[in-house]
Structures are given as structure tokens and as C-alpha cells.
KEKOLTOR-999317 format. One line per field, with one value per residue: residue in three letters; chain; x, y, z of N, C-alpha, C in turn. Coordinates in Angstrom, 2 decimals, padded with zeros to 5 digits. Example, Ala and Ser with C-alpha at 12.3 -4.5 7.8 and 13.67 -1.06 7.14 Angstrom:
res	(ALA	SER)
chain	(A	A)
n.east	(013.19	012.85)
n.north	(-005.69	-002.25)
n.up	(007.80	007.08)
ca.east	(012.30	013.67)
ca.north	(-004.50	-001.06)
ca.up	(007.80	007.14)
c.east	(013.20	012.90)
c.north	(-003.30	000.03)
c.up	(007.80	007.87)
***
This chain:
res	(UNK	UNK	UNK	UNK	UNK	UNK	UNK	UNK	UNK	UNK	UNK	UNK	UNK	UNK	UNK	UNK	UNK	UNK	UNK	UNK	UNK	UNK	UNK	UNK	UNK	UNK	UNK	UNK	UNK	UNK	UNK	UNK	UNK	UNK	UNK	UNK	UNK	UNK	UNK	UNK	UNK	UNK	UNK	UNK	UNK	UNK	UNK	UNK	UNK	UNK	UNK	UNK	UNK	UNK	UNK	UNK	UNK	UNK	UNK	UNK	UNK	UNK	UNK	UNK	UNK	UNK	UNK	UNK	UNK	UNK	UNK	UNK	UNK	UNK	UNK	UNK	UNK	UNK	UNK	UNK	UNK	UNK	UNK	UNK	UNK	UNK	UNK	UNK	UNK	UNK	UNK	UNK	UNK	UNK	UNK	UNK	UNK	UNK	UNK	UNK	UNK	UNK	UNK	UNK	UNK	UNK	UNK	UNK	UNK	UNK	UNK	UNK	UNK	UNK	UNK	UNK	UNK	UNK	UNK	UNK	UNK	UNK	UNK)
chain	(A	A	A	A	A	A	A	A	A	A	A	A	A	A	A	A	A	A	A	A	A	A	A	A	A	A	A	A	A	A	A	A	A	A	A	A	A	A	A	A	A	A	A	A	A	A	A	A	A	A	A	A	A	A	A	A	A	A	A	A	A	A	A	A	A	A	A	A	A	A	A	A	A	A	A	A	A	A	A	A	A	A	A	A	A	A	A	A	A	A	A	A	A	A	A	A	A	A	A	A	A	A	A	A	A	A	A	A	A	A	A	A	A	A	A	A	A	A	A	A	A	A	A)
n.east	(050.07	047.39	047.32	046.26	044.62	042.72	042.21	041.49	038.75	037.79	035.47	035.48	038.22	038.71	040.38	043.76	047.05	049.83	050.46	052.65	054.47	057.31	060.27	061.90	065.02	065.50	063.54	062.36	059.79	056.72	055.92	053.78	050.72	049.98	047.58	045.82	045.22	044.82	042.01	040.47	040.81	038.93	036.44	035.63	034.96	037.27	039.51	042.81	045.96	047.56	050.74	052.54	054.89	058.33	060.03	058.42	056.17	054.17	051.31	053.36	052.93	052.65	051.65	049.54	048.10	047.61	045.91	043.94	042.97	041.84	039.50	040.00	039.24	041.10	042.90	044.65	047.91	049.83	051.73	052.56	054.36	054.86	054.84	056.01	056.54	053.80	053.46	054.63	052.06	052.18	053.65	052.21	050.17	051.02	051.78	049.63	048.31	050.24	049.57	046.87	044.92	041.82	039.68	037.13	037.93	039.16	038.77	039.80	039.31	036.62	033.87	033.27	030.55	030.36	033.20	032.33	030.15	031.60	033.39	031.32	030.60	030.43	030.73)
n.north	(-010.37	-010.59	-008.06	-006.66	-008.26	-007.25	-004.41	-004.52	-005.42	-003.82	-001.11	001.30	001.72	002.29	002.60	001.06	002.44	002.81	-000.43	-002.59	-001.47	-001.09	000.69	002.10	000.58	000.85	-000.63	-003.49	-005.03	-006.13	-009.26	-010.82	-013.25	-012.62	-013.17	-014.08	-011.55	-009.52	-011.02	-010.59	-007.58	-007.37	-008.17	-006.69	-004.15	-002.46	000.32	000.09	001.60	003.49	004.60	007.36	007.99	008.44	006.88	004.71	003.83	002.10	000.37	-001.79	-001.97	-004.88	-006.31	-004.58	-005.60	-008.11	-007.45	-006.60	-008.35	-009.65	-008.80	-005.69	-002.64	000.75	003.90	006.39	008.34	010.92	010.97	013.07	015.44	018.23	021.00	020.41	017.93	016.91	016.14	013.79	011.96	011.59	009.43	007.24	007.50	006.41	003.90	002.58	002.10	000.71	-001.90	-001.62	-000.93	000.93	003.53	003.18	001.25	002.64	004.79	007.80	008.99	010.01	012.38	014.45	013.15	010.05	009.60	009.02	007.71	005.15	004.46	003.67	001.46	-001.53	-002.03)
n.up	(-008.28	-006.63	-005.52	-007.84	-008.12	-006.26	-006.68	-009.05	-008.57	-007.12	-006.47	-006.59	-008.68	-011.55	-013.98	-014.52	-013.74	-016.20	-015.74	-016.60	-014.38	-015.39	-015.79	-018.32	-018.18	-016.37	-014.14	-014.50	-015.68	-014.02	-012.31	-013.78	-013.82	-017.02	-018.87	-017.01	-015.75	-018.01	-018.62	-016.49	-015.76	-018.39	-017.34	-015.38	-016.30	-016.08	-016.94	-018.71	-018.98	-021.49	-021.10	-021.90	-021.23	-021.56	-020.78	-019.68	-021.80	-021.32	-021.25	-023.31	-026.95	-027.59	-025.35	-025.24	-027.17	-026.73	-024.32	-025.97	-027.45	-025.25	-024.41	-023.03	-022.32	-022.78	-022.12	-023.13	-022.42	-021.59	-019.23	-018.36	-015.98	-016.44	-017.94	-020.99	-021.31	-022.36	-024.83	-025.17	-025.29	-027.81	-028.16	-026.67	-028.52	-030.15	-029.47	-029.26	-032.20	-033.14	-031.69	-032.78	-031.59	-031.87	-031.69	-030.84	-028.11	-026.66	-024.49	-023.43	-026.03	-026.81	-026.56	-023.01	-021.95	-023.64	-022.47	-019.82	-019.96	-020.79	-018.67	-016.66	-017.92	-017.73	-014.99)
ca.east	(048.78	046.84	047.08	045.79	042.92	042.00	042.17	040.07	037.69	037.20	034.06	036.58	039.25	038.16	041.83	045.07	047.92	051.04	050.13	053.64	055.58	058.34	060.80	062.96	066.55	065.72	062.73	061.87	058.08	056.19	056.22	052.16	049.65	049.23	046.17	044.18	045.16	043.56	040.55	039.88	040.59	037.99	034.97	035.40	035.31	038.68	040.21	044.01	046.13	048.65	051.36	053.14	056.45	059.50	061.04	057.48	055.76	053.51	051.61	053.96	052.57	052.70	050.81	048.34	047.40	046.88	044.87	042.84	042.39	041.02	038.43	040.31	039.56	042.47	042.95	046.07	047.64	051.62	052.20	053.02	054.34	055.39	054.09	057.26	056.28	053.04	054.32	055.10	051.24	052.55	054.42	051.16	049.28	052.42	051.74	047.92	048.41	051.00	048.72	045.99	043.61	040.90	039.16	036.21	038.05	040.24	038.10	039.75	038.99	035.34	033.38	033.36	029.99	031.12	034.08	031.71	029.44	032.54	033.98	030.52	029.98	031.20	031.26)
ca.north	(-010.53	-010.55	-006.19	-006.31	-008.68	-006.22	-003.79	-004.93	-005.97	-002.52	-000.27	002.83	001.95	002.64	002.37	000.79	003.16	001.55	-001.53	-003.31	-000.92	-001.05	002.23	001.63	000.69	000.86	-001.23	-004.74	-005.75	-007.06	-010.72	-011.50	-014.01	-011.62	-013.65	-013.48	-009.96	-009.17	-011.74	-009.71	-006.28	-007.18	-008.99	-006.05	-003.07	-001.95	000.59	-000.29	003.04	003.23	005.51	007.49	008.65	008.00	006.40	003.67	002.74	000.59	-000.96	-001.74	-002.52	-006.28	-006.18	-003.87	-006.13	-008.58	-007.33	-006.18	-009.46	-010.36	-007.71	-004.86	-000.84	001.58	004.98	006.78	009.50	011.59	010.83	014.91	016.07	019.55	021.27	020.00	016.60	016.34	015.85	012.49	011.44	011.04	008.06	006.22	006.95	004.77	002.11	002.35	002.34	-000.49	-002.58	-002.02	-000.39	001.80	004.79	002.54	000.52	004.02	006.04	009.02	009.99	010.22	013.59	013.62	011.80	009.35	008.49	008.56	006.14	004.06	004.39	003.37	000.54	-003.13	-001.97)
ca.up	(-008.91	-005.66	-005.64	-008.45	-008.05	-005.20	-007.34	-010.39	-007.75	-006.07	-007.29	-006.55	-009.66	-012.68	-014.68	-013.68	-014.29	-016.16	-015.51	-015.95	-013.21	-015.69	-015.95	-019.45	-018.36	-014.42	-013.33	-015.19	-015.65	-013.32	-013.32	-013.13	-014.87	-017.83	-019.43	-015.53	-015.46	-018.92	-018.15	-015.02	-016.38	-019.27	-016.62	-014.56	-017.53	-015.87	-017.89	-018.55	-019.18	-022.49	-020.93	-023.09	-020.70	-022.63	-019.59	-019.45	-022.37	-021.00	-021.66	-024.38	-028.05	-027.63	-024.47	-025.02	-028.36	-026.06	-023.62	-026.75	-027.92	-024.86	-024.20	-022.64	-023.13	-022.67	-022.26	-023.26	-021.58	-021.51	-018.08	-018.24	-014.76	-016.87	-019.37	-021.69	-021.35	-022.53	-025.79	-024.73	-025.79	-028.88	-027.64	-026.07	-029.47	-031.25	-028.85	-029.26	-033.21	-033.15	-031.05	-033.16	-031.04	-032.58	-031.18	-029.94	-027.46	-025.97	-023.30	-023.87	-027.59	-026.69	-025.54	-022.02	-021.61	-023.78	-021.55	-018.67	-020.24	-020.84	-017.28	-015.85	-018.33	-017.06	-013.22)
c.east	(047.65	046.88	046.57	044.52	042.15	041.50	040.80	038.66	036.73	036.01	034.78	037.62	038.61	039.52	042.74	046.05	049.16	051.14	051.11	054.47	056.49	058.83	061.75	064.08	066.88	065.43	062.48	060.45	058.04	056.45	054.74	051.79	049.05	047.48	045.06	044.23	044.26	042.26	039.94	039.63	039.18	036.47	034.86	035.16	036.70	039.55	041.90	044.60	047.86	049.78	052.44	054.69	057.27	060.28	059.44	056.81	055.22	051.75	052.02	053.05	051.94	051.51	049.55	047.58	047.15	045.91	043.61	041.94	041.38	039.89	038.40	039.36	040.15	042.02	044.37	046.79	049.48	052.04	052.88	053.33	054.70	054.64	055.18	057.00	055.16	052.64	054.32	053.33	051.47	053.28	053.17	050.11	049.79	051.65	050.57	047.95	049.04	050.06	047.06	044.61	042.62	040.04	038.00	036.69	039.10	038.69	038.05	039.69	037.76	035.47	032.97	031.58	030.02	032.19	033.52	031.22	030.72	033.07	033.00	030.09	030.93	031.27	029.82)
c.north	(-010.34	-009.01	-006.27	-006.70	-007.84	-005.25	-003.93	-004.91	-004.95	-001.71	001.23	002.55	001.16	002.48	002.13	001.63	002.72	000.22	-002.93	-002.92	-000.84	000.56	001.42	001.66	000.83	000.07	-002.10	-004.87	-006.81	-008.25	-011.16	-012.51	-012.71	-011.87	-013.43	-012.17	-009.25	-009.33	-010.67	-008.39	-006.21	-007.45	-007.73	-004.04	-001.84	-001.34	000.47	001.18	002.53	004.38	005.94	008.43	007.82	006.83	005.11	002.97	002.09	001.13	-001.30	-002.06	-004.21	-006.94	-005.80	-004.47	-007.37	-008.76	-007.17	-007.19	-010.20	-009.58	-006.32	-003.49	-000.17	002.98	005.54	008.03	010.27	011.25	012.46	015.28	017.60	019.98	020.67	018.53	016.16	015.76	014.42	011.22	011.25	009.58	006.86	005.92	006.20	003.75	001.99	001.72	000.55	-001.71	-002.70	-001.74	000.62	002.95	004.25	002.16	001.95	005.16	007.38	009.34	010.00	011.75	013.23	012.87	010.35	008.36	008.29	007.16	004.66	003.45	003.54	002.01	-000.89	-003.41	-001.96)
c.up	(-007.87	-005.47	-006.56	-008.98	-007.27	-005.79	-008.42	-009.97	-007.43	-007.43	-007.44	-007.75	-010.88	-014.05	-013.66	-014.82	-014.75	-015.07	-015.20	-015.04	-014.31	-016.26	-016.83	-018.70	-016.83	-013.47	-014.43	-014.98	-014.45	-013.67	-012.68	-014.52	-015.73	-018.54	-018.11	-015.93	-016.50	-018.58	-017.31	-015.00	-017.32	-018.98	-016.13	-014.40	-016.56	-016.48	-017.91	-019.48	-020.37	-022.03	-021.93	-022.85	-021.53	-021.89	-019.36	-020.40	-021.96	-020.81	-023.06	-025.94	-028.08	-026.75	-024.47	-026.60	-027.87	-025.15	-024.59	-026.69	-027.02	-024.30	-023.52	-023.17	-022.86	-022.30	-022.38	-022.86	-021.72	-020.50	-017.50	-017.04	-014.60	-018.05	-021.38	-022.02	-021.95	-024.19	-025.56	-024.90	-027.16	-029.53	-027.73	-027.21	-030.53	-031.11	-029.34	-031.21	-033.95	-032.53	-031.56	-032.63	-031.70	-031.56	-030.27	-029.04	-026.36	-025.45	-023.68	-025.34	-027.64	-026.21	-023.62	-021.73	-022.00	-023.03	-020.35	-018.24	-020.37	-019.84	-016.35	-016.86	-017.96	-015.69	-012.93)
***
């Protein structure tokens, strides 16, 4: 939790990228204070990233309807390292969907000044 207070903190990060570390079936979730981590994400307009690799998921459904709740905004993304993969945003707009998020509170489904204004609002 302490990386990631640093983090939140800094004027340089603007989104945290999969946010629990977890790789399906390889790597287990972090084990942090999820409620600070929201709190702090949402004081500090910290965008939190819905990844949509097949192998991450994260921030899962469950999660990312909690961060909602507590004032988060997202952005959702394929995690694409191929052109084959990017496909795999289809995944992150599940989670987003499942979780209840709406187009207002997601970065990227704006024009880009839009997500500018979004990026630069809370910091």
C-alpha cells in the first residue's frame, strides 16, 4: 500500500495500470487496504485502469463497483501487445458493464479533450 500511496500522491501518474497485479491462474491479488486505495484514488482524481487481457481482468467487476461507489473514474483498455489481442477490450467493457459503470465515470469514451479535461481534473 505504501507504492501506491507514492503513487496516487505523484503529479506524474495520472492512472494506475491493473491495479490488483493479479495474472488469472498465476499471480494472486495484491493483498492492500482496498477502501484507502479507492479513498485515495478518488481525493487524488487518479484514474484506475479496467484491463481487459484475458489472463488479468482487473480490476475485476466486484472491485471496480467498488471503487465506483466510492468516487473512482476508470479507463478501460485490451492490454493489446499484438494486433490479435486487441480484441480483448471487449473483456474490460464486460467488467465495466457488470460493475455498473457508465460512460461518465470512463476517461476513455470521451473525445480527446474530454479525456484531457478528465485527466487534469482532481490533480
Amino acid at each position: 500500500m505504501a507504492r501506491y500511496h507514492v503513487a496516487l500522491q505523484s503529479p506524474h501518474v495520472d492512472i494506475i495500470a491493473h491495479p490488483s497485479g493479479r495474472k488469472i491462474g498465476i499471480r494472486d491479488d495484491l493483498d492492500l487496504d482496498w477502501d484507502a486505495f479507492y479513498r485515495e484514488a478518488a481525493e487524488t482524481g487518479t484514474l484506475l485502469e479496467l484491463n481487459g487481457s484475458d489472463e488479468r481482468l482487473d480490476l475485476d467487476d466486484r472491485r471496480a463497483r467498488a471503487a465506483l461507489d466510492a468516487g473512482c473514474r476508470f479507463t478501460i483498455d485490451s492490454d493489446a501487445h499484438y494486433l490479435r489481442e486487441f480484441g480483448n477490450l471487449d473483456f474490460g467493457i464486460s467488467q465495466a458493464r457488470r460493475a455498473w459503470l457508465t460512460a461518465e465515470v470512463v476517461a476513455n469514451t470521451r473525445p480527446l479533450n474530454g479525456f484531457l479535461a478528465m485527466l487534469a481534473k482532481g490533480r
